[in-house]
Every structure is written in structure tokens, then in C-alpha cells.
N, C-alpha and C positions, 0 to 999 in steps of 0.2 A: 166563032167558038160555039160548038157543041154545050145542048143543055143537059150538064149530069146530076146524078142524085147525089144529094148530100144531105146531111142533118143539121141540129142547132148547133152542134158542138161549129161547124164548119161555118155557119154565119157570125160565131160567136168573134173565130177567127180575124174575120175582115173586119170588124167593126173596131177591134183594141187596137189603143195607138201606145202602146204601155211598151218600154225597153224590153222587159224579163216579164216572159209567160208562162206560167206554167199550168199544164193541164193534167189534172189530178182525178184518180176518178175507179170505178170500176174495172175489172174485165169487158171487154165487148162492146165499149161504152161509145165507140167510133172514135177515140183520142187519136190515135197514130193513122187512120185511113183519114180523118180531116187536116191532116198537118200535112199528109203527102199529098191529097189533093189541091188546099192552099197556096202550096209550095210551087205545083206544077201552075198552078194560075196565075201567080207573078212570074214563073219560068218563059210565060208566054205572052205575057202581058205589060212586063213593065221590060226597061233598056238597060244594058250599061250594068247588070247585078250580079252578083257572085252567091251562092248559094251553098253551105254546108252540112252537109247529114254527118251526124256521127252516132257510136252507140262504142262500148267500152273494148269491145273487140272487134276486128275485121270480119272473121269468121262467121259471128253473129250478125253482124249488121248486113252483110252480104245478103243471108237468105231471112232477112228482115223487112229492115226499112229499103235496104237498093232492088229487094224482091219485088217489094210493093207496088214502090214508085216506079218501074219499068214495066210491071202489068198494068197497070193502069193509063201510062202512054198507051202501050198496046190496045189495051180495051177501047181508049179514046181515039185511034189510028193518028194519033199526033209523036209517037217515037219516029217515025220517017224521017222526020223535020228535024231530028236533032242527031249531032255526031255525036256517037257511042263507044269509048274506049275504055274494051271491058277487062284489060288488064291493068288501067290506073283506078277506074271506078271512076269515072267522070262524062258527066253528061256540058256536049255546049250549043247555042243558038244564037246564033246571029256573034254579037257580045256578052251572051249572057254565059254564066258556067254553073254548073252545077256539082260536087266535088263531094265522094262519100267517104269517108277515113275514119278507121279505128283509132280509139287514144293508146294502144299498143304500138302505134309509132308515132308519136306523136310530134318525133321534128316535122313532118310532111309539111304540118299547118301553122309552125311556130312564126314563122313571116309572114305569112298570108294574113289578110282582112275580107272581111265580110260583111256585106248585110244583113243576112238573114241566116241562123245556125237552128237545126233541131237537135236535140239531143232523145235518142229513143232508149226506153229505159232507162231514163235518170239518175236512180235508185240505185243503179252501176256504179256511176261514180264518186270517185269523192270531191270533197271542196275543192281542194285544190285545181283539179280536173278543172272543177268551172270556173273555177277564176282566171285558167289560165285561155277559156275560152270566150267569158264575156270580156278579156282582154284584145280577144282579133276580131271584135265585133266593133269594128270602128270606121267601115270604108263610109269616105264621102260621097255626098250625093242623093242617098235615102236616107226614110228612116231605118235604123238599124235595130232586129230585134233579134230575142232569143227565145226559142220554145221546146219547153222541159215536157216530156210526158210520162209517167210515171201511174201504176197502183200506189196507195197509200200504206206498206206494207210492213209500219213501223213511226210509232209517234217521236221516237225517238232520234230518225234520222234527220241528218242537217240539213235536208231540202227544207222537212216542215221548221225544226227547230231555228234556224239560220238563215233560213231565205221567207218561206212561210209567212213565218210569225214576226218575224224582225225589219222587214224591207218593205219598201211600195213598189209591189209587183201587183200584177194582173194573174187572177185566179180564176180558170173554169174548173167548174166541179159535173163530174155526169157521171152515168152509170149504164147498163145494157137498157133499160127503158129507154133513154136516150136517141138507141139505135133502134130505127121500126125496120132497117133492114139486115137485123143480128137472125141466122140461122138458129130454128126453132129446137133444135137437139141442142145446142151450145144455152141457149135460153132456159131449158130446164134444168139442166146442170149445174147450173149459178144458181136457182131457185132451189134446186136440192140440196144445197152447199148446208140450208137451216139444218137441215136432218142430219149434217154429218158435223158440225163443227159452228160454233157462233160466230166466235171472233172470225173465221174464216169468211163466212159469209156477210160479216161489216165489213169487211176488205174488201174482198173482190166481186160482193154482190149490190151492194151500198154505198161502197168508192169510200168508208168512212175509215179516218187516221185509226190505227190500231196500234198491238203489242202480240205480236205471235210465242206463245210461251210454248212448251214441250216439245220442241224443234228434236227432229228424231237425230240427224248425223249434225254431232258437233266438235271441233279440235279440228278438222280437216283446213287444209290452208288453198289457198286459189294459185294459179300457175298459168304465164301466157303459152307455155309450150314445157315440155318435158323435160328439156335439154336444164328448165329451171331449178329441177330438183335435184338435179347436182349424182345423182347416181345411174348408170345403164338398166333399163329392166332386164330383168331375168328371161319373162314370157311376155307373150300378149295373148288375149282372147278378147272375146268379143259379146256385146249382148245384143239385140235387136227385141223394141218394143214396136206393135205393128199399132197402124194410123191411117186414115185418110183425111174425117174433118177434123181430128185432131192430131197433132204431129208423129210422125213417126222418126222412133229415133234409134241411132246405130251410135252405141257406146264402147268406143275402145278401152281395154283393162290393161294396164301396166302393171306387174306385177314386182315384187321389189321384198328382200330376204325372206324368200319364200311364203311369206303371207301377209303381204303390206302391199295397198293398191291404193291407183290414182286410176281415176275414170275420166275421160276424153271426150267430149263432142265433136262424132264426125260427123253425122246428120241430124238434123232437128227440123222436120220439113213437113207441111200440110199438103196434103192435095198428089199425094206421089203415087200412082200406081204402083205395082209389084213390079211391070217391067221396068218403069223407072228407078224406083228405089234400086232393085240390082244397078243397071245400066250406070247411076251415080256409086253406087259405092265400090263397084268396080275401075271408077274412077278415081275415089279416094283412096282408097286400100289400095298400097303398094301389094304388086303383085306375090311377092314370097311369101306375102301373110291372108291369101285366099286359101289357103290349107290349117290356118291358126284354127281356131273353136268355135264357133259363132254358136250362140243357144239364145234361141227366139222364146215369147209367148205362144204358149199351147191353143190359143183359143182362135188361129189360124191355120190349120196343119197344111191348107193349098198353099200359101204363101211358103211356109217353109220349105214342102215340093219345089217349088218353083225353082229357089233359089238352091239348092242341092241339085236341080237340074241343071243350071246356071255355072255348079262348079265348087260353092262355096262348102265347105267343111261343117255342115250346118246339122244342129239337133235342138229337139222341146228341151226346152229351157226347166228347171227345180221352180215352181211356182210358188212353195211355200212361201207365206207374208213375213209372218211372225219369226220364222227359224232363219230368212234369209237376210232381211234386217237386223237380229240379233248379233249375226257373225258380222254383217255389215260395218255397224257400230263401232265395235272396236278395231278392225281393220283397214278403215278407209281413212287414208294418210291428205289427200289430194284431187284439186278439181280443176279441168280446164276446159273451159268453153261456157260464157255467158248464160245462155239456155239452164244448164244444168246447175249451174252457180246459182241462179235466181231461183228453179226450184228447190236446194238444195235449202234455202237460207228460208223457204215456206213449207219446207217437208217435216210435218206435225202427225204429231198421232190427234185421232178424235177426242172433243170432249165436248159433253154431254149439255145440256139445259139447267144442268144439275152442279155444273164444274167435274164431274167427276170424265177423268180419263182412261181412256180405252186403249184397249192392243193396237189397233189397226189405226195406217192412217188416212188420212182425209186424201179422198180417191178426184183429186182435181191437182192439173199442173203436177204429173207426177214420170213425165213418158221417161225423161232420161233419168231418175232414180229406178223406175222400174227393168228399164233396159241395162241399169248399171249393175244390178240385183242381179238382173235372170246371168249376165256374161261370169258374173263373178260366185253367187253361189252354189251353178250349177258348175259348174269346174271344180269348186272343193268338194260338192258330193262324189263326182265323178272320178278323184282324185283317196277321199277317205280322208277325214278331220287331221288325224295324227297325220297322215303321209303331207299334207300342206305344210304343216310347218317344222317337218326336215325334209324338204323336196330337194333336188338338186336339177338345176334346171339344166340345160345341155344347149 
């Protein structure tokens, strides 16, 4: 075996012999790059194991935790060694399996046992969730464990209240210091978090249990797929937030009695070129709807070239904050796709040193609110207030 870098989070790992672990912590803090490294180290190193990644949707976890852990085979030139089948999501060697499944279907893994389960993003799910999965955490032969990774994004939630504080579980706590290999733009941005927001920055810069108050979009309900909300859309359009070290994201708009929307996570993705980003959402986007709206951020006009070269039906996006959230507010009925679910449930306006609260909001973890903003408020300018809601859609 190859010598790779790791941090303390990642020795912390091998040394607990504890059932239920959970690692809590910062943004950036190395929590989910040491669980998939871990992971792959018993993948290779021990016999006879079953292996399960989960996160609360397929979708998500996809271009997540199954993202991660297949670069990093790669990186490691140990993916050769294992059979990959990338239409069930499962990795195997020798006897060993590896197995990634959303709890969006959850018979998959209702039989199955395991040794060893992550769960990425925690904070996803609910109790029940994990009880129904430290229930298939039973195969013989090892020790059997389970490890949670989670931000602290609510003192209130049953991980800390219910497993936390109540159980004898195994606790790592870490933060981006943690990491001496966290990219030094991602490292300022957490340290800027002071100047934009407190309690923001005991969260995600501190790893410390909080209470997020003046949460901007609330009354909206969460959705595995659209067919859930029981009515046909009218329209669709489209937003696109541009990203490289930080995610780039392409939010579909459903549109629903002329001015009621549910926003959709089709991409949420770091590291994507322009030709890529097209090349995939040309892949997700059914084709009849490469002619729908798409309206980008302004502060790329070559990207948006590109992809109006490309074919897409694309324009700068209404960047107003204030005017676009406002409408926002009261119009967004619905949310599907993790990513955008989890920033939605941190998407805060600033408050000050002082407690006092500001217009704007706290400009971190925001790609698919912003993406969901530009698809949808630049169509009702585009459209005129009054014409949105008696439009008649065709």
C-alpha cells in the first residue's frame, strides 16, 4: 500500500473501537475526505466486509460521497483492482462489497447487513432513518460500526439532542485548522464568515452546536421528485450559478398556478469546466427543454457565450438580492435535491456583532439559492409582476 496524506481527523478514525461515531465539526474540517479514505483502507485491507455509504438522496450522494471515494481510488491507482458497477452504485474486491444507496429507496438495503455504514450529511436525516440503519449494522465476523458526519447546524437536532447527549457514542470534534491541506481561498471564506454573521461562523467555522435564527425561505416543504407534489407544471426555466472551487449549480424551476415554484437540483458540482458543466447538463436536461430560459450570473458573460453557443436558450440573469428574495419568499412552495435543501435550511440574512439584522444574506453555502433566484426572478421581470400571476401557460 501506497503512503497517502491524511490528517488527525483520519488517525482519530483507526484508533475508536466505539459502535456509533460520529464526526462533528466545521466546514473543511477533513470529516467526510477521512471517512472515505478509512473506508477505502479496510476496503483493502481487511476480508470477507460489506461496506455502505449512504446520504438522504441518491442524487446527492452520487456526486458526493460515491464522487469522492472513486477519485480518490483513481488518484491512488487502486480503482483497477476493483469491479465497478455504475448503474447499481457498487464497488467489489475479492469478497469484499462496497454498496452506495440513497434512503429514497430504501427497500434496497432493508435485508442487507453490514459492517461498516457512513452516513454523509447526517443532519439529512431523521431518527428514524437511523435507527432503521444501525438496525443492518449487524453482520458477523467484525467489529461493526457506524459513522455520522455532520456540521453542527442546530442545537436542537436529534443527532446532538438524542444521540449526542444521551448515548455512549464516540465524538470527534474538528474544524478547517484541522485540515493543513484545506485550499487557502475556501480558508479565508470561513474566517470571513466573523465579518458577515456570528452564529454562522460558530457553525461552520468553529464546528460549534448552534441555532440559526432569521432563516430567509421558510413554509416551503422538501420533495423526492416532482411527481410528489401531486400537480403537472405549467413551465420550466432554469437558473445557473457559475463555480469552479466552489460548486456550480444548475437549478430547475417548476413553475405551478402561475406564480408558485419548486426549485430542483440538477447540478451541484465543484471542479466543472464550462465545457463540462454544458457536456453534463446536456445530459440531464431532456432535450425539448434546451430551448426553456436558462438565466445565469452576470459576473461570467464568457461562460454564458459559451453555452448559448452550445445551443442553450441562455441570458444574464436579474441580479438584484433584496428584490429577488423578496418575491422569492413568498413564492417558493418546494425543494428537491439535498444540496439545495441543506442550504436552504442555512440560508440567513446577516446579523451584526450587535444582534442587529441586515438585508443581505450571509454570502456562504448559497450557489443553489442563488441559482434558484437568478432562473426564477429574472423570468418574472422578463415577464412583468402583474403578467405572472394571470399568465396562462401553453
Amino acid at each position: 500500500m501506497q503512503k497517502i496524506k491524511v490528517t488527525d481527523v483520519f488517525g482519530w478514525l483507526t484508533k475508536t473501537t466505539e459502535r456509533i461515531n460520529l464526526l462533528v465539526g466545521g466546514a473543511g474540517s477533513s470529516k467526510s475526505y477521512s471517512v472515505a479514505q478509512f473506508l477505502i483502507k479496510k476496503f483493502f485491507e481487511e476480508k470477507d466486509i460489506r461496506i455502505l455509504v449512504v446520504r438522504k438522496t441518491t442524487p446527492s450522494l452520487r456526486i458526493t460521497a460515491y464522487h469522492l471515494i472513486l477519485d480518490l481510488l483513481k488518484e491512488y491507482g487502486w480503482l483497477s483492482y476493483c469491479n465497478l458497477n455504475k448503474t447499481e452504485m457498487t464497488l467489489t474486491c475479492g469478497n469484499n462489497e462496497m454498496l452506495f444507496k440513497g434512503l429514497d429507496d430504501p427497500e434496497k438495503i432493508k435485508s442487507a447487513e453490514f459492517n461498516y455504514i457512513w452516513v454523509e450529511e447526517a443532519t439529512e436525516i431523521t431518527l428514524e432513518d437511523y435507527r432503521q440503519l444501525n438496525l443492518r449494522l449487524r453482520r458477523k465476523g467484525k467489529l461493526n460500526q457506524i459513522f455520522l458526519t455532520c456540521n453542527p447546524i442546530s442545537a436542537l437536532h436529534w443527532i446532538k439532542q438524542e444521540l449526542a447527549d444521551k448515548q455512549k457514542i464516540a465524538i470527534n470534534h474538528s474544524t478547517y485548522k484541522d485540515n493543513p491541506f484545506l485550499d487557502e481561498v475556501y480558508r479565508q471564506q470561513l474566517e470571513d464568515l466573523i465579518n458577515q454573521d456570528v452564529n454562522f461562523y460558530k457553525i461552520y467555522a468553529l464546528g460549534q452546536w448552534g441555532v440559526l435564527e432569521n432563516i430567509i425561505y421558510e413554509g416551503w416543504k422538501s420533495y423526492g421528485n416532482i411527481s410528489e407534489y401531486g400537480k403537472q407544471p405549467q413551465e420550466i426555466s432554469y437558473g445557473i450559478d457559475w463555480g469552479y472551487e466552489s460548486p456550480a449549480a444548475l437549478i430547475r424551476i417548476y413553475w405551478f398556478d402561475g406564480d408558485k415554484v419548486i426549485w430542483e437540483e440538477v447540478i451541484y458540482q465543484e471542479h466543472l469546466t464550462i465545457p463540462e458543466f454544458i457536456k453534463l447538463a446536456k445530459e440531464l436536461i431532456p432535450e425539448n427543454e434546451i430551448q426553456k430560459e436558462f438565466y445565469a450570473g452576470t459576473d461570467e458573460p464568457g461562460s454564458i457565450q459559451q453555452f448559448y453557443d452550445a445551443g442553450f436558450n441562455i441570458h444574464k440573469a436579474v441580479t438584484d438580492v433584496r428584490d429577488g428574495i423578496n418575491w422569492c419568499k413568498s413564492h417558493l412552495v418546494g425543494l428537491i435535491g439535498s444540496n439545495i435543501i441543506k442550504e436552504a435550511q442555512g440560508y440567513k440574512r446577516k446579523e451584526d456583532k450587535n444582534g442587529n439584522v441586515l438585508e443581505e444574506p450571509v454570502k456562504f453555502m448559497d450557489h443553489g439559492m442563488d441559482g434558484g433566484r437568478y432562473g426564477t426572478y429574472s423570468r418574472v421581470g422578463s415577464l412583468g409582476y402583474s403578467e405572472v400571476l394571470d399568465i396562462s401557460f401553453r
